[in-house]
C-alpha positions in Angstrom: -7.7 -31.2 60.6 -6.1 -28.1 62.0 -3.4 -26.2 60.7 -0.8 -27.6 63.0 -1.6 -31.0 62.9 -1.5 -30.7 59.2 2.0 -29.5 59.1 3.4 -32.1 61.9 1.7 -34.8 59.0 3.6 -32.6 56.0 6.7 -32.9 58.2 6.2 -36.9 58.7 6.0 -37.3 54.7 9.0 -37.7 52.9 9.3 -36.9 48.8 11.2 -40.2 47.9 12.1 -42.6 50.2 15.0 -45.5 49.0 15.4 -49.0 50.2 18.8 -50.1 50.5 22.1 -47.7 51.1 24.5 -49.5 48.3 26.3 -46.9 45.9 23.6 -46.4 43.4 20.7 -46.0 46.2 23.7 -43.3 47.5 23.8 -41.5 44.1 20.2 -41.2 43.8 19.6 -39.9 47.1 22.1 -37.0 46.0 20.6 -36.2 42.9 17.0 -35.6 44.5 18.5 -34.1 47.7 20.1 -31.7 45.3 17.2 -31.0 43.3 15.1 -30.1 46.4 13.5 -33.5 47.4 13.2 -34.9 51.1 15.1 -37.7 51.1 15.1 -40.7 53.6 17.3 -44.0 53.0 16.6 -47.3 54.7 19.5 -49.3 55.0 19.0 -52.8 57.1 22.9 -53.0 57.9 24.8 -51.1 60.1 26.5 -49.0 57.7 25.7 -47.9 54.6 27.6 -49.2 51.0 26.3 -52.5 50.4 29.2 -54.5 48.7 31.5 -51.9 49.0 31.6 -50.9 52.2 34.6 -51.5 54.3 33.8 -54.2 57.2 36.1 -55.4 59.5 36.6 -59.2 58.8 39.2 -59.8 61.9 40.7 -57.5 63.9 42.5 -54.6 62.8 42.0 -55.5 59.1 39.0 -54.2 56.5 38.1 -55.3 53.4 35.0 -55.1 50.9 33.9 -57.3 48.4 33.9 -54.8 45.8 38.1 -54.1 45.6 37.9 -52.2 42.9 37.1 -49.6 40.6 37.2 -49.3 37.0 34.3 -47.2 35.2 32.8 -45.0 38.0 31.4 -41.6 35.5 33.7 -38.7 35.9 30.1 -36.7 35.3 28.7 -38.3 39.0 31.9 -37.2 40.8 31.3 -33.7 39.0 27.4 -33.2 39.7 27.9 -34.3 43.3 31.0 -32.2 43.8 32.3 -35.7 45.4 35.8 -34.2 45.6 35.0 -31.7 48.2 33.1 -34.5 50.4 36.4 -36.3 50.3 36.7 -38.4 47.7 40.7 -37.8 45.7 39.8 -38.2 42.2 43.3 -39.5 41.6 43.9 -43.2 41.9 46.2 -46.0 41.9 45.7 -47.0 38.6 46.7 -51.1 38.7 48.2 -53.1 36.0 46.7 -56.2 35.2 48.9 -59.2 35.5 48.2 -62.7 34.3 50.4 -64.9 36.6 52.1 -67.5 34.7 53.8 -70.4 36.7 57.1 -70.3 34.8 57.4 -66.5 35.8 56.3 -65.5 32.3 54.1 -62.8 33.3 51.4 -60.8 31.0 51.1 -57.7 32.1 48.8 -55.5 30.9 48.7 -51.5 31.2 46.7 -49.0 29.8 48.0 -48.9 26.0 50.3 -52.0 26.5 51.5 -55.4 27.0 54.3 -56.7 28.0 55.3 -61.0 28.5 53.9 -62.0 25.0 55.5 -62.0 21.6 56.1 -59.3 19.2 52.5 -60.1 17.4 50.7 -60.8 20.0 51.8 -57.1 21.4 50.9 -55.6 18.3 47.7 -57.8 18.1 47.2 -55.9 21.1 47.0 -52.6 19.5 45.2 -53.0 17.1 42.5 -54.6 19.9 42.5 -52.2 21.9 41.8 -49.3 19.6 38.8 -51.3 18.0 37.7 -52.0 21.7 38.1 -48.3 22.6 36.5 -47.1 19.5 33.3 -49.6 20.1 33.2 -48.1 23.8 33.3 -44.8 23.1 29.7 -45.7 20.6 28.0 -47.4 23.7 29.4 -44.8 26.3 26.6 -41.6 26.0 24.4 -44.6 26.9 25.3 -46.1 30.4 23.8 -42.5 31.6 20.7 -42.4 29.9 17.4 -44.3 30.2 16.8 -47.1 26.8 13.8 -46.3 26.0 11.3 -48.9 25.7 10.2 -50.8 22.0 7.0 -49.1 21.2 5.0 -46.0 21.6 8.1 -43.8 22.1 8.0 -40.2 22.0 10.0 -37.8 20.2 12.7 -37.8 22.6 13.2 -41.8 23.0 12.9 -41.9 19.1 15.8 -39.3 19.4 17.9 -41.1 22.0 17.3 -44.8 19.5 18.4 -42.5 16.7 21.5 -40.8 18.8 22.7 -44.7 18.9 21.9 -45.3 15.0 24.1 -42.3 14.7 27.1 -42.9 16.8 27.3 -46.8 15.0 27.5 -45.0 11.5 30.1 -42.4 12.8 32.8 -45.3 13.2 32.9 -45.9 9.4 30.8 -48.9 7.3 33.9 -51.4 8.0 33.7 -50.7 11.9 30.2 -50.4 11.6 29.9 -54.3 10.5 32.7 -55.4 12.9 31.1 -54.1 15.8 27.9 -55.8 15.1 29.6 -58.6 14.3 31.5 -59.1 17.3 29.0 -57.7 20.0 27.5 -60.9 21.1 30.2 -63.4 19.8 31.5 -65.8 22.8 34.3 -64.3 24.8 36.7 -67.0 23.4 36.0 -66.3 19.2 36.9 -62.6 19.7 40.2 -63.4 21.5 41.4 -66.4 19.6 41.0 -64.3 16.2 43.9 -61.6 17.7 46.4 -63.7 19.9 48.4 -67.1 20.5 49.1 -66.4 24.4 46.9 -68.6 26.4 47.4 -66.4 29.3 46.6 -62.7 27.4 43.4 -64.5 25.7 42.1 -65.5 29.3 43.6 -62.1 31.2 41.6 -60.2 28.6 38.3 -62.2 28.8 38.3 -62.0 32.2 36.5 -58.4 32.3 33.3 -60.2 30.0 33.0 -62.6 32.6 33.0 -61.8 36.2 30.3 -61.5 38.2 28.6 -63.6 35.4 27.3 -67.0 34.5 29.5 -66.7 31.5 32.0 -69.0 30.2 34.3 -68.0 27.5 32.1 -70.0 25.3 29.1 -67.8 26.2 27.4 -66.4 23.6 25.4 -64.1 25.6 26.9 -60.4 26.4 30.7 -61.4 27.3 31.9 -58.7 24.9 29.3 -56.5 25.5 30.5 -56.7 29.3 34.3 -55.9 28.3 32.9 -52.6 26.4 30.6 -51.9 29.2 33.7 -51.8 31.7 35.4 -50.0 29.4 33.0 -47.1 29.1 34.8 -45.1 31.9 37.6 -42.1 31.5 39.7 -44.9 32.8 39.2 -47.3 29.6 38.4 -50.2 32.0 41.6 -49.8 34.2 40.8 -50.6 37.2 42.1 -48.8 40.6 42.1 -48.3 44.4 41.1 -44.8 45.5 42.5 -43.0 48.4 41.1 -44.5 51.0 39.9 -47.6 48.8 36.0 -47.8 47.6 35.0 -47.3 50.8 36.4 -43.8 50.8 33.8 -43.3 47.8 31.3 -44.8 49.9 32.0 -41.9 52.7 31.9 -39.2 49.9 28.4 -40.2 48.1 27.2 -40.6 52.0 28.3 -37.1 52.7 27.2 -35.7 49.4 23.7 -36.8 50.5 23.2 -35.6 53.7 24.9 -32.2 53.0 22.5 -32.2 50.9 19.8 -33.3 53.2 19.2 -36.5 52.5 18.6 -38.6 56.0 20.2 -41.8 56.2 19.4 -44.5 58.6 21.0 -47.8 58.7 19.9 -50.5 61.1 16.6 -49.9 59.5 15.3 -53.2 57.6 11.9 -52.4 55.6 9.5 -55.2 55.5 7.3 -54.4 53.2 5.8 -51.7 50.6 2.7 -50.1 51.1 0.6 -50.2 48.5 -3.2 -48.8 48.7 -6.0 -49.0 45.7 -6.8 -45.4 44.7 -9.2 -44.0 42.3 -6.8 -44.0 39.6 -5.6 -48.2 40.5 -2.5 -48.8 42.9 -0.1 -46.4 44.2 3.0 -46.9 46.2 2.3 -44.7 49.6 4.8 -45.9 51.7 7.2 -48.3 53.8 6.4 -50.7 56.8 9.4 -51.5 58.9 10.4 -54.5 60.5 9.5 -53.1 63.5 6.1 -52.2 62.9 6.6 -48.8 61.9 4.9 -47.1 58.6 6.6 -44.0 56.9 5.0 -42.3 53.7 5.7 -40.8 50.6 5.7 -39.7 47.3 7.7 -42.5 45.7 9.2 -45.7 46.9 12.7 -46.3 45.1 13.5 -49.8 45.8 18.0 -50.0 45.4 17.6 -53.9 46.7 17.5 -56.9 43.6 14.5 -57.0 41.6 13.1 -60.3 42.9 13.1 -58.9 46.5 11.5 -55.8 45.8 8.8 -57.4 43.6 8.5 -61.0 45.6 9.3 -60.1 49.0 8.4 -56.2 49.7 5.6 -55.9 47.2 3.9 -59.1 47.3 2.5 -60.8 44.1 -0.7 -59.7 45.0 -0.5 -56.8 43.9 1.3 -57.4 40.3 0.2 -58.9 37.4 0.8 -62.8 36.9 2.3 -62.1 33.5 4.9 -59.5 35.1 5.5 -62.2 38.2 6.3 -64.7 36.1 9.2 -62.6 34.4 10.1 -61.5 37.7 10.6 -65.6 39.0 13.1 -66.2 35.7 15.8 -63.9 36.3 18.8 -65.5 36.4 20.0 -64.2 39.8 22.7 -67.4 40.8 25.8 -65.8 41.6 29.2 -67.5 40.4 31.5 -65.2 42.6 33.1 -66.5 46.3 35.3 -64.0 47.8 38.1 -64.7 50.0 40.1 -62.1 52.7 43.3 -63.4 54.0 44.8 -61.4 56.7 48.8 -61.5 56.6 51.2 -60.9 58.8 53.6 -59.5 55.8 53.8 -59.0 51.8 53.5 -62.4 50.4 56.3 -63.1 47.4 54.8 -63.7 44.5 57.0 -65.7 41.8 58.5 -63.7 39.3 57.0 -60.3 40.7 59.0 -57.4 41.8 56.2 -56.1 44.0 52.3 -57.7 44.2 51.2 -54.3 43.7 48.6 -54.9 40.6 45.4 -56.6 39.8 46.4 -60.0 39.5 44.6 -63.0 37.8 45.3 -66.7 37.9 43.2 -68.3 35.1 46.3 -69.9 33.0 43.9 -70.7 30.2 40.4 -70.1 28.4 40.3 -74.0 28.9 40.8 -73.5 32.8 38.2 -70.8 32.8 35.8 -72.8 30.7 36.3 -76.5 33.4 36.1 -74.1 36.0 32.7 -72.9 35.1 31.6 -76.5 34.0 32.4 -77.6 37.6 30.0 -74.8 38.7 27.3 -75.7 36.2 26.8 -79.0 37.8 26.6 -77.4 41.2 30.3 -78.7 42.4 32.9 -76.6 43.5 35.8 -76.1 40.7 38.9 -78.6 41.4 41.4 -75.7 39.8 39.8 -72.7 41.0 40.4 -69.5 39.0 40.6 -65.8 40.2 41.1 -62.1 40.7 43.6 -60.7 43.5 44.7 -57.6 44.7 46.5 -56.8 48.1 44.7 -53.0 48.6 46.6 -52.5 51.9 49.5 -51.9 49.5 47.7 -48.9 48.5 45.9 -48.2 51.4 47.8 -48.7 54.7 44.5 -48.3 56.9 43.2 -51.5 55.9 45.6 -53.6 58.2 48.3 -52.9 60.9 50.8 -51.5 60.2 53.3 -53.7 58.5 50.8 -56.0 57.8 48.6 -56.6 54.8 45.0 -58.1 53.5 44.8 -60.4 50.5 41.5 -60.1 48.8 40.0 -62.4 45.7 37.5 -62.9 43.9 36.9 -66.4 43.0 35.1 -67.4 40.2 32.5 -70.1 39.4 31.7 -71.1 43.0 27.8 -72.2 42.5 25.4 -70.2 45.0 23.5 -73.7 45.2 26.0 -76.5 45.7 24.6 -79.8 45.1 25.4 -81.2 48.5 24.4 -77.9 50.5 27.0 -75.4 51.8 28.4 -76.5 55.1 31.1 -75.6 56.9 33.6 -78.4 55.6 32.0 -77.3 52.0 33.0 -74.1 52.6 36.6 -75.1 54.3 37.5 -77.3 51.1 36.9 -74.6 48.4 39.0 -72.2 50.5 41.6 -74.6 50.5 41.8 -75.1 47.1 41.8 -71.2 46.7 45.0 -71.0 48.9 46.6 -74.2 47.1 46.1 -72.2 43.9 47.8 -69.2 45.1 50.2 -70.8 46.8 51.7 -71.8 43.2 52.9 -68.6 42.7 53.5 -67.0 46.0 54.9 -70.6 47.6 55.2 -69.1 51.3 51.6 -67.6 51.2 50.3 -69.6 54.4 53.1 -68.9 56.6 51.8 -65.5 56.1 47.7 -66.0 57.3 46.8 -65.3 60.3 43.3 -65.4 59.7 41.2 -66.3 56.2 37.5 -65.5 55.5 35.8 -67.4 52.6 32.2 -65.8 51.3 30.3 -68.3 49.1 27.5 -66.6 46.8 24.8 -68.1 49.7 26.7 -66.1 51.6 26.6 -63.2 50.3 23.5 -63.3 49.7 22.3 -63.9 53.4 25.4 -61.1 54.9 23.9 -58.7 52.0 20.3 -59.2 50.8 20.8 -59.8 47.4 19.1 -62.8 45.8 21.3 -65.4 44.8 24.5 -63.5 46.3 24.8 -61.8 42.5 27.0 -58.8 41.8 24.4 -57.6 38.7 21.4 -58.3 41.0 20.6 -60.1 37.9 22.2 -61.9 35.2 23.8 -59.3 32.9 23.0 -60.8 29.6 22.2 -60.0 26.1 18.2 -60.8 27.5 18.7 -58.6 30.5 20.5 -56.1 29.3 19.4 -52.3 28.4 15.6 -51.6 27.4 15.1 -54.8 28.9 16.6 -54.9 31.7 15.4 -56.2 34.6 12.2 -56.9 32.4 10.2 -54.8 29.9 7.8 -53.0 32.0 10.7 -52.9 34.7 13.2 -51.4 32.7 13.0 -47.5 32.5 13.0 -47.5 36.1 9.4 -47.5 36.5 7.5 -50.2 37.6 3.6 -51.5 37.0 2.9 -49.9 40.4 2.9 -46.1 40.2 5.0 -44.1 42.3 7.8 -47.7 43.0 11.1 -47.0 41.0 14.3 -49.2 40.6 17.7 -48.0 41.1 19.9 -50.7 41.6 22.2 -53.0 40.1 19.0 -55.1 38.0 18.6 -51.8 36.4 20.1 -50.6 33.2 23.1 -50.3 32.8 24.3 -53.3 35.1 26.6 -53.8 38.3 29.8 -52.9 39.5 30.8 -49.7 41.2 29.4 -47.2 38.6 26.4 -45.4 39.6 24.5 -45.5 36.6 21.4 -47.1 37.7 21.1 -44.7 40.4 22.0 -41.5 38.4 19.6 -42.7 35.6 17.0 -43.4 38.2 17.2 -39.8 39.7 16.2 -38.5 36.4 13.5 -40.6 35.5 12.1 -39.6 39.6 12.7 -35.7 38.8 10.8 -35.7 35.1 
């Protein structure tokens, strides 16, 4: 080969390329552009962000499904200097608000709560320094890899040790109560601090979206609250200037200053995968359109049951490793609706619908809800998150005008008579009926509604089952074994193929931890 065909075949070769453009694929793609690396994203939509990028859902008004943020690391915005790419570090920090129909309000900030009696408020104190105190324990670990059970070395015996340590730091009688209350059902730990029916389910809510949970769960609800909690923010959740898309543009931009190359439009169809001397190697991508790119490593951001079913191809895995692969609870429980208004809607009892606001009057309403789902049916009383982020962000509908978005809880991704149009219709209805008991005049308002089911999502985003988490986050799913053990340190049974998404330790949400983890595990 002659020298310059050699280097036009260098120039052709990429060091890491990553499948999908969500956050996390984002934050990776910084950290090795950073470190040196050539970088090339894939994304198959036409902009990059996944499930929080901003779309346009009818004219002149935006909206993502992510609407949020509550525990995105103050150490990613640092490393990737986010706030010089455009991303204002100071928020609109929201109160929580559980809507009451008698006007009763719980509202909940930062260190307090007002709507509830005397004992429940100082119930509340006492909570929430426990729940702080157990966070802070489980925080140095969101943004390090678990090490795997077995054969560790030195440094994963030090990192199991660093957690040993932290848990013995909080004192023998916090010790026992955080062990003791770590996997307990979502409804034990609240009805052992407070009488309110509205504060118990306002304060659950956090261990069980984006789940299959129920408040009778026990299977990671608590673990969920702490995990949310982990940020500088203590789980208060906010709209960013320019709302989570405006991260979106800064991560983008933090890339490709970088030198990172990102091209959306571009749907991969498969990994490449060839037999060396040494077993299987990832080498490469194969487009949709035909095209094959190589490198180094393959770093799949999409759900773990589409990288390993769909772009890998059992073939080439073990039948052991499939298997595990085909059981991962990926059913998402979520719908989203968009409403776009022609005005502020009046919400009973509320000044200003400025916070993050939840209609679930009961863990018993949360608990049918999800039994409705269970069964495959559509809940009769559906439950819910809503914010109005054109309050804090006036670019996301015209001016004077305003987008509702919610996040509807336990609508089954497989409903047992198929999703259809009138399916789809009837649950939105019932999500406006529901709102409309506290903001009465809320359909005089819409000019235009958008309901997501899970199937949905799934088809509009490529994630399997439509699932926030990528995959069920669960006390069996959750850190050194999560996706799967041989899966779950970002590596993969196929050398050269890494994980950086949501399936990957830590778990979902708008936090970057998979993808920063990932980054690490790609550079060592």
């Amino acid at each position: 080969m002659s020298k310059a065909l050699k280097r036009c075949v260098e120039l052709d070769r990429y060091d890491s390329i990553i499948i999908g453009a969500g956050h996390n694929a984002l934050v990776c793609a910084a950290y090795l552009a950073r470190s040196g690396q050539r970088v090339l994203v894939l994304e198959a939509a036409d902009t990059p962000g996944g499930l929080g990028a901003s779309r346009e859902f009818h004219p002149g008004f935006h909206a993502s499904v992510a609407h949020t943020i509550s525990h995105f690391p103050q150490q990613i915005v640092s490393d990737l200097k986010l706030a010089s790419h455009g991303f204002e570090t100071s928020s609109s920090a929201l109160p929580t608000v559980g809507l009451s129909l008698d006007k009763k309000h719980v509202v909940l900030q930062q260190n307090s709560v007002s709507g509830t009696s005397a004992d429940d408020a100082d119930a509340y104190q006492n909570y929430s320094r426990l729940m702080r105190r157990f966070a802070a324990v489980l925080r140095p670990f969101w943004l390090r890899t678990m090490p795997r059970i077995g054969n560790n070395s030195l440094a994963e015996m030090m990192t199991f040790a660093h957690i040993g340590l932290n848990i013995r730091r909080i004192g023998k009688k916090d010790m026992q109560e955080f062990l003791r209350i770590v996997s307990l059902p979502a409804r034990d730990l609240m009805d052992e601090y407070f009488d309110n029916d509205i504060l118990k389910a306002t304060l659950s809510w956090d261990g069980l979206i984006g789940s299959k949970l129920a408040p009778r769960s026990p299977n990671g609800a608590v673990l969920a609250i702490l995990y949310r909690m982990a940020g500088e923010s203590r789980g208060v959740h906010a709209i960013p200037a320019g709302g989570v898309n405006g991260l979106i543009e800064s991560l983008c931009t933090s890339a490709t200053t970088s030198g990172a190359e990102i091209r959306n439009a571009t749907t991969v169809s498969r990994v490449l995968i060839d037999r060396t001397d040494n077993g299987l190697k990832a080498m490469g991508v194969q487009l949709i359109n035909g095209e094959k790119i190589q490198a180094d490593n393959i770093v799949s951001a999409t759900d773990p049951q589409r990288t390993f079913l769909d772009l890998v191809g059992v073939e080439h895995l073990d039948i052991g490793f499939t298997n595990r692969i085909r059981r991962l609870r990926c059913d998402g429980y979520v719908a989203k609706l968009h409403l776009a208004l022609n005005g502020l809607p009046d919400f009973n009892g509320l000044e200003r619908p400025d916070g993050r606001m939840i209609i679930a009057p009961s863990m018993d309403a949360i608990e049918f809800a999800f039994d409705d789902a269970k069964y495959g049916e559509c809940p009769n009383q559906p439950v819910m998150e809503i914010v109005l982020p054109s309050v804090h962000d006036a670019s996301l509908a015209p001016d004077g005008q305003h987008v509702l978005s919610a996040h509807v809880m336990y609508v089954p991704y497989r409903l047992k008579e198929g999703w259809t149009d009138a399916a789809r219709d009837l649950i939105c209805d019932r999500a406006i009926d529901t709102i409309a008991q506290y903001a009465p005049r809320i359909r005089e308002h819409i000019i235009h509604r958008e309901f997501l089911t899970p199937s949905d999502l799934e088809q509009n985003y490529r994630v399997t089952g439509g699932h926030w988490h990528h995959t069920e986050f669960a006390m069996d799913q959750l850190l050194m074994m999560r996706p799967t053990y041989e899966a779950a340190q970002y590596g993969t049974p196929i050398p050269g193929l890494f994980l950086c998404g949501a399936g990957c330790h830590p778990g979902g949400d708008i936090m970057g931890g998979a993808g920063h983890n990932a980054a690490r595990e790609i550079l060592r």
